[in-house]
C-alpha positions in Angstrom: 242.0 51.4 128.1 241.1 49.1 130.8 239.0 51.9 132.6 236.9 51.8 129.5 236.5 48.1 128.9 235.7 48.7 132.8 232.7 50.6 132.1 231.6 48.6 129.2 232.0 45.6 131.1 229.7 47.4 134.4 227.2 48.5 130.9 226.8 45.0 129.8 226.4 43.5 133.3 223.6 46.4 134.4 222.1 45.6 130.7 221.6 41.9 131.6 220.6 42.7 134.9 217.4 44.3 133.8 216.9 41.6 131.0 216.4 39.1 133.4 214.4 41.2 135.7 212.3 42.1 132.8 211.9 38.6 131.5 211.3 37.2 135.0 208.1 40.0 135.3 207.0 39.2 132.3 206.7 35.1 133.2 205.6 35.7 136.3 202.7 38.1 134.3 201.9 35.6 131.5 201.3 33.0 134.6 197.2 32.3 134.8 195.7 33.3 138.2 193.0 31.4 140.3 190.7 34.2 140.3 187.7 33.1 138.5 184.9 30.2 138.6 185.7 26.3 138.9 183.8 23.2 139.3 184.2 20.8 141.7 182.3 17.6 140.1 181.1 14.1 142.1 183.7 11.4 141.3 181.2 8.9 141.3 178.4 10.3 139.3 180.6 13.1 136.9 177.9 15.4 137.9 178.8 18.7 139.1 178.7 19.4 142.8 179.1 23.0 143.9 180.5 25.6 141.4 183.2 28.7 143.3 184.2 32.0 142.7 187.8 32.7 143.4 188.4 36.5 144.1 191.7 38.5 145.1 191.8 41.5 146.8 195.1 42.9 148.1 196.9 39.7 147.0 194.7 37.8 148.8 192.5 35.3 147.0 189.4 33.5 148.9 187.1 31.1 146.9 183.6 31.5 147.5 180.0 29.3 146.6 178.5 30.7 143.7 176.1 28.0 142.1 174.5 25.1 144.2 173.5 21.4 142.6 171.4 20.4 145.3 170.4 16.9 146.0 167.2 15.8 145.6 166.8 15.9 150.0 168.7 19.1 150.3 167.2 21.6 151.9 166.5 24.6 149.3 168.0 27.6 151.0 171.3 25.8 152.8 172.8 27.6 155.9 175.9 26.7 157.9 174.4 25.9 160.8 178.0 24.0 162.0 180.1 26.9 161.1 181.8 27.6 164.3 183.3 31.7 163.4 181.4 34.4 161.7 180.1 32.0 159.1 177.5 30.5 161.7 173.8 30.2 159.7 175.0 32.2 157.0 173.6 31.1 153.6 175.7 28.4 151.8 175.6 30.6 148.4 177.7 33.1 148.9 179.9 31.8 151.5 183.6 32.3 151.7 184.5 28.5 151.6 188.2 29.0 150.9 189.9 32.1 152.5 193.2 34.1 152.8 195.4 31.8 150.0 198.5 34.1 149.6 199.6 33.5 145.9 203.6 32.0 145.0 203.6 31.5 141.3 200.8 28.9 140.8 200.8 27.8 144.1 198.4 29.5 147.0 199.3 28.9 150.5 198.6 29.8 154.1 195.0 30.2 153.6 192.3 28.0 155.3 188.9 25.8 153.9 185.9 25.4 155.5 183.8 22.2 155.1 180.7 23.4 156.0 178.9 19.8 156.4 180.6 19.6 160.0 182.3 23.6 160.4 185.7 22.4 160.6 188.2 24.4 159.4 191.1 23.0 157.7 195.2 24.6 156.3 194.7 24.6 152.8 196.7 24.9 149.9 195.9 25.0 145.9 197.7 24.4 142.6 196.8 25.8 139.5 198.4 23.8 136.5 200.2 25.7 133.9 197.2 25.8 131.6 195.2 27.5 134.4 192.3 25.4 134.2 192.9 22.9 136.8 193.0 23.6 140.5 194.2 21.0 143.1 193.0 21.8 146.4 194.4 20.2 149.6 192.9 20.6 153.0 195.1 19.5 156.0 195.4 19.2 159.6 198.8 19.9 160.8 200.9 19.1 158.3 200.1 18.9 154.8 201.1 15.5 153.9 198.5 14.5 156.3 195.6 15.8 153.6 193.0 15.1 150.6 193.6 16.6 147.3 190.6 17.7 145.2 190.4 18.7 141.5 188.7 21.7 140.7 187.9 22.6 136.7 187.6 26.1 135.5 184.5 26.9 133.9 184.2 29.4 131.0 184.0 33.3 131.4 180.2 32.8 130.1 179.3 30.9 132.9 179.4 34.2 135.1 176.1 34.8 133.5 174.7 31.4 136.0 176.1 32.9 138.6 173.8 34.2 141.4 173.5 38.2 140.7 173.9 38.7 144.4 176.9 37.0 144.6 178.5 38.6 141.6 177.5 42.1 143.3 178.8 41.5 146.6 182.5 40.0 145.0 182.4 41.5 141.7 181.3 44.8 142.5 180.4 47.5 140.1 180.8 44.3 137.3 178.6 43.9 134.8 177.9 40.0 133.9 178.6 39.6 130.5 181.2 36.9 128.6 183.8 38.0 129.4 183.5 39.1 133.0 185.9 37.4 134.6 189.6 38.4 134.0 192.4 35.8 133.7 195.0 35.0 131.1 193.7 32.2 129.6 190.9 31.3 127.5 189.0 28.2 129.3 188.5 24.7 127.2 186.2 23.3 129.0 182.8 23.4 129.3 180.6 24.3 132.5 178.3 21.5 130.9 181.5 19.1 130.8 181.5 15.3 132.6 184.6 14.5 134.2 
């Protein structure tokens, strides 16, 4: 009798083991990613400033330009003529601003931002928040209480269509711009037109 109320027992236990590696998948699943487009918007004026692309390949996600608001004295094809690594006078639109964020639930870590005003290259780390469409992004030198958080806010799946077809074919490629182009697992509520 105890031999089998043994093996019930070791049943039950192996049962519940696979529960709970089932339900953890399944969270970890139903968590939104940070592949998609967000809008970083002027805290003075509300008006957006730059709009990026977040791509993953290989669990690897790198945020790229993909829609310029230039100022009024901008020049109208911006290069990165301070980029210091393989970036040097490439065009702005298109460039891999945010690169080699390793993904750890809704955090990304390890990777690296560019600021392309002076080429400096900064530690970065994001947050998405649990509704997926906010993304806190914190450049740092050293050691990351020592940086500047920025808000980022996700833009909805039509937006793709204002996206720059060249960027969309050289991250996106073989995709076909339509509404609902960019893959994530959950619906946006904001507006690319939005003031924050």
């Amino acid at each position: 009798m105890t031999v089998q109320l043994a093996k019930q027992s070791a049943r039950l236990a192996m049962a519940g083991l696979v529960a709970l590696v089932a339900a953890v998948s399944s969270a970890a699943a139903a968590e939104p990613s940070a592949a998609g487009l967000f809008q970083k918007v002027d805290e003075e004026t509300g008006k957006p400033v730059i709009w990026f692309l977040f791509v993953e390949h290989d669990g690897i996600y790198d945020g790229v330009a993909a829609k310029l608001f230039p100022r009024p004295n901008d020049p109208p094809s911006p290069t990165c003529t301070a980029c210091k690594d393989d970036r040097k006078n490439a065009a702005l639109l298109g460039l891999p601003i945010i690169k080699d964020m390793k993904r750890n639930g809704l955090r990304y870590e390890n990777g690296n931002i560019l600021d392309p005003r002076d080429g400096n290259i900064y530690h970065a780390v994001m947050t998405l928040s649990p509704d997926g469409q906010t993304l806190t992004v914190r450049g740092y030198l050293g050691f990351e209480f020592l940086g500047r958080n920025e808000s980022w806010y996700r833009l909805p799946d039509t937006a793709l269509k204002d996206v720059d077809p060249v960027v969309v074919a050289k991250y996106m490629p073989g995709q076909v711009v339509t509404t609902s182009s960019v893959k994530r697992s959950q619906p946006s509520a904001r507006s690319a037109n939005s003031v924050r």
